[in-house]
ZADREN-629422 format. One record per atom (N, C-alpha, C, CB): z negated, x, y; atom name. Coordinates in nm, 3 decimals. Glycine has a CB too. Layout:
% residues N
w / u / v / at
Z / X / Y / CA
...
***
This chain:
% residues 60
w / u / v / at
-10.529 / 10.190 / 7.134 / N
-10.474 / 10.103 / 7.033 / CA
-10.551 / 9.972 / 7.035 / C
-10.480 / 10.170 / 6.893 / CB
-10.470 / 9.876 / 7.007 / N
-10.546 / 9.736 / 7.039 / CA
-10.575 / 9.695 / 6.876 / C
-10.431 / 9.600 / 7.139 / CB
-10.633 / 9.590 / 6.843 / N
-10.712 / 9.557 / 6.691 / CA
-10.639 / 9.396 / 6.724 / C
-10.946 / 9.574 / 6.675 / CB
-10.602 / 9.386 / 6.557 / N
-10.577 / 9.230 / 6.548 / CA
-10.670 / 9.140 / 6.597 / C
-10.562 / 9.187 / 6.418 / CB
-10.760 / 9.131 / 6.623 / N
-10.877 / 9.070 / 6.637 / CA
-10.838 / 9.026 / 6.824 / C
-11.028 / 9.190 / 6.589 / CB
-10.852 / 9.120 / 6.881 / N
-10.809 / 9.141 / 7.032 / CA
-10.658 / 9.084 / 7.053 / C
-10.814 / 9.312 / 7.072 / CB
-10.599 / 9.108 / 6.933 / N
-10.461 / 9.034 / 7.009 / CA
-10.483 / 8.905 / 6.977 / C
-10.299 / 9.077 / 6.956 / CB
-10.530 / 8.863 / 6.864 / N
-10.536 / 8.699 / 6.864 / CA
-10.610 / 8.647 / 6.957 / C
-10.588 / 8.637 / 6.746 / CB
-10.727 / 8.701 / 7.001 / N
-10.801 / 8.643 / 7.096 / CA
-10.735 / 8.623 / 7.213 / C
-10.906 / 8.708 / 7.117 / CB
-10.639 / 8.741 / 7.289 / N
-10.554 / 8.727 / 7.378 / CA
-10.434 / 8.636 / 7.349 / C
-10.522 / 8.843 / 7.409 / CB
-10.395 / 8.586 / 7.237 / N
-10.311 / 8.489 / 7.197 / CA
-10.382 / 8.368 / 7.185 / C
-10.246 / 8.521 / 7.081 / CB
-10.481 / 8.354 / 7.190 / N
-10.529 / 8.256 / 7.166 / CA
-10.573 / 8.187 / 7.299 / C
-10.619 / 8.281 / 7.076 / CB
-10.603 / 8.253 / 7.435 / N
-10.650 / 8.207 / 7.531 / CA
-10.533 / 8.176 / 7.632 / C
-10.750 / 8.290 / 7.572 / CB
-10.387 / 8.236 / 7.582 / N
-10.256 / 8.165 / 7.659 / CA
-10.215 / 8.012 / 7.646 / C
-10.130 / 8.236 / 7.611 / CB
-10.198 / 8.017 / 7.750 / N
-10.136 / 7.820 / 7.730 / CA
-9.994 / 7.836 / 7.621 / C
-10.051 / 7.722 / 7.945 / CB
-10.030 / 7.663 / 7.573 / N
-9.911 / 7.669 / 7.460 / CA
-9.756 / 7.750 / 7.432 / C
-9.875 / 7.548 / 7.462 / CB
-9.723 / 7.714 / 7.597 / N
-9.609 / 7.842 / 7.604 / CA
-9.631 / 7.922 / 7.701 / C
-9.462 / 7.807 / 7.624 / CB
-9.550 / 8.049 / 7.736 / N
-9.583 / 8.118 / 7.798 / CA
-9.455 / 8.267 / 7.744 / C
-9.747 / 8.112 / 7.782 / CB
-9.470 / 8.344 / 7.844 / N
-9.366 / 8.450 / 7.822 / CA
-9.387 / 8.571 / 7.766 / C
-9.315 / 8.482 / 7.926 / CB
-9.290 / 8.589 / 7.658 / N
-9.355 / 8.735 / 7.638 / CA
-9.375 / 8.855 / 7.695 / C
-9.320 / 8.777 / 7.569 / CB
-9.332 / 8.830 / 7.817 / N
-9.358 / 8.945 / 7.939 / CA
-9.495 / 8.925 / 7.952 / C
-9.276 / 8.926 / 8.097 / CB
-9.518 / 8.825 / 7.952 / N
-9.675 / 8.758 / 8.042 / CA
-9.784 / 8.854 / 7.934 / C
-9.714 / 8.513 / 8.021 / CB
-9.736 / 8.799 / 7.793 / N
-9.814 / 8.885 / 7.649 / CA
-9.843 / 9.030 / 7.679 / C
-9.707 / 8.894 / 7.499 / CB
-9.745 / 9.063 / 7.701 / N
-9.709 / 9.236 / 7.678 / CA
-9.808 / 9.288 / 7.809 / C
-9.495 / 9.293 / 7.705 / CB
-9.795 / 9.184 / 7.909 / N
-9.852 / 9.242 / 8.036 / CA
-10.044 / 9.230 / 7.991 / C
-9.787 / 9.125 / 8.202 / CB
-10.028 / 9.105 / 7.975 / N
-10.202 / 9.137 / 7.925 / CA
-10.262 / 9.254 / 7.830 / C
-10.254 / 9.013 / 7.841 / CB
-10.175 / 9.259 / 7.728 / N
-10.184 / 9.377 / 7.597 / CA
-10.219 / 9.491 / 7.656 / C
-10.042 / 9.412 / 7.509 / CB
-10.121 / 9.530 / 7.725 / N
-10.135 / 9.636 / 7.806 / CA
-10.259 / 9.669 / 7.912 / C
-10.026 / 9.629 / 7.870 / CB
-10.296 / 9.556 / 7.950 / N
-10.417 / 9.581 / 8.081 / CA
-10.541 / 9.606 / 7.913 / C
-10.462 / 9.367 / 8.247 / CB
-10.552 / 9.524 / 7.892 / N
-10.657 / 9.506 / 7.763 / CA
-10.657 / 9.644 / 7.744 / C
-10.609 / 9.410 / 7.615 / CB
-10.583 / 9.729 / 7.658 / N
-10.533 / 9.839 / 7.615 / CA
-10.578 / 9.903 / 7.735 / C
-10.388 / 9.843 / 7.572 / CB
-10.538 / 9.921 / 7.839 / N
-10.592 / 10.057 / 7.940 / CA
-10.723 / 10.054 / 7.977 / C
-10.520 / 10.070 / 8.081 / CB
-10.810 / 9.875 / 7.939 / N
-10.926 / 9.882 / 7.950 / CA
-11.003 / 9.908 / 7.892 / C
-10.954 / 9.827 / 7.973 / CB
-10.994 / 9.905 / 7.753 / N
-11.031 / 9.993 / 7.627 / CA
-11.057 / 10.114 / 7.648 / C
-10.938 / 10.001 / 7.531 / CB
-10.922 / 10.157 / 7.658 / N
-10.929 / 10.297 / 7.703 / CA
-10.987 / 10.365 / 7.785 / C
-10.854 / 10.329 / 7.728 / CB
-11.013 / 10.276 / 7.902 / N
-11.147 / 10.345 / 7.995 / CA
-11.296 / 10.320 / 7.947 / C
-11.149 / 10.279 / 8.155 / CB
-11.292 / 10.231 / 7.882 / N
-11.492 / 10.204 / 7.833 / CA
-11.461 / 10.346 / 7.734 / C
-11.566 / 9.989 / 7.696 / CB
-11.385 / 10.385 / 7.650 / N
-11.397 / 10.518 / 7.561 / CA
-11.398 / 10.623 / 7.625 / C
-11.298 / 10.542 / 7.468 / CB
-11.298 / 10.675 / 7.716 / N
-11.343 / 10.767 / 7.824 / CA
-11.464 / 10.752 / 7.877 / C
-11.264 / 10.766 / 7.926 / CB
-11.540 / 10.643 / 7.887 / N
-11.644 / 10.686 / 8.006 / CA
-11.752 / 10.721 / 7.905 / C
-11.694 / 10.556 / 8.134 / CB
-11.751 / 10.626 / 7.770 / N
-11.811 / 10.647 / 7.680 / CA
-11.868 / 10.816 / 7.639 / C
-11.731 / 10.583 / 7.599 / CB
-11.743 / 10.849 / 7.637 / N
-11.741 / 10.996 / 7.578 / CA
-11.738 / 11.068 / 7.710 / C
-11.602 / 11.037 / 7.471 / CB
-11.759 / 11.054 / 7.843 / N
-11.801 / 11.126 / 7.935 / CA
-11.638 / 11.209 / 7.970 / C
-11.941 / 11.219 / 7.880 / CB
-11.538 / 11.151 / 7.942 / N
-11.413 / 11.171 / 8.010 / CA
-11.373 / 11.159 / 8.099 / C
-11.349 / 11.139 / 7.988 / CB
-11.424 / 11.187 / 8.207 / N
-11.407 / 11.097 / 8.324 / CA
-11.447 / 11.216 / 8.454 / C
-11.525 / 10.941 / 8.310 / CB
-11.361 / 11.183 / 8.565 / N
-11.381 / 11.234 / 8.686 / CA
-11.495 / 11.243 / 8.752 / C
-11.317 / 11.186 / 8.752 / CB
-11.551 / 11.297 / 8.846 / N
-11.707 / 11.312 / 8.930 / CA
-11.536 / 11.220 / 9.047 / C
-11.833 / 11.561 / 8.983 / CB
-11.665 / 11.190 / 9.177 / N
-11.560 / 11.159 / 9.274 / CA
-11.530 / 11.288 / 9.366 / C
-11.606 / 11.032 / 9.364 / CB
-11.592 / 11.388 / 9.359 / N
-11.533 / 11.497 / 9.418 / CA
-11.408 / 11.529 / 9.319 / C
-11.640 / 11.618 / 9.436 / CB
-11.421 / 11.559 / 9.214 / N
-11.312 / 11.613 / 9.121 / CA
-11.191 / 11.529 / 9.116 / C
-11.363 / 11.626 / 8.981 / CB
-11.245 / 11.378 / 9.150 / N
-11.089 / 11.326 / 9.201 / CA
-11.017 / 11.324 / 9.323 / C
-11.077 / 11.208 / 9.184 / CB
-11.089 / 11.398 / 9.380 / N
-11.087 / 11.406 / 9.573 / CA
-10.965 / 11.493 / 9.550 / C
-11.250 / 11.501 / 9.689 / CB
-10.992 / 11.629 / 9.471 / N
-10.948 / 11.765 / 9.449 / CA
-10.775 / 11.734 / 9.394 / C
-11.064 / 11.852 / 9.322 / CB
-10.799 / 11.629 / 9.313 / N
-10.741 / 11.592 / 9.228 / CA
-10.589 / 11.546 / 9.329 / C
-10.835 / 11.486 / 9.142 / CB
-10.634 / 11.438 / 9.400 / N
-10.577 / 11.371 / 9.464 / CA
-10.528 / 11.471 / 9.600 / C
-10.661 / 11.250 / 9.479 / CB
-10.612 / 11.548 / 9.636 / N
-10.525 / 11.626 / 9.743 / CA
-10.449 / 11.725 / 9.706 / C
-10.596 / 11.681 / 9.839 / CB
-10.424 / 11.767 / 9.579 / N
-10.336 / 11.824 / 9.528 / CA
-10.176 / 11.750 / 9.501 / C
-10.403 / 11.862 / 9.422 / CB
-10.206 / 11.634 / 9.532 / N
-10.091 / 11.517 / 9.460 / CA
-9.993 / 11.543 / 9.614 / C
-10.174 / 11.291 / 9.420 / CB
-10.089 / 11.553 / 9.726 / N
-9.987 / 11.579 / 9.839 / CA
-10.008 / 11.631 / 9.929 / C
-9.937 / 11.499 / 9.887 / CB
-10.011 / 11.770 / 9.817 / N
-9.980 / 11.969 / 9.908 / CA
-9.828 / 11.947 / 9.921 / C
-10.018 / 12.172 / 9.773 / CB
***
């Protein structure tokens, strides 16, 4: 979840105009980057073997 604070700041650093695709697309990266500092935070997160495992399962 993103905080008013974070969206104005991201509204605030776009040029005067700009698209709301362009918005939504930053929101979103912001947002999944969040979301990884809390995962890693809280130790959510893959070893790189466990994504090895992970990933060669994707194409058995």
């Amino acid at each position: 979840m993103i905080t008013k604070t974070k969206l104005k700041e991201q509204i605030e650093s776009f040029p005067e105009q700009f698209s709301i695709d362009d918005l939504i697309e930053r929101l979103i990266l912001v947002e999944k980057i969040e979301n990884g500092k809390k995962q890693s935070e809280t130790d959510e997160i893959l070893t790189e073997s466990e994504l090895d495992n992970e990933m060669h399962k994707w194409f058995e």
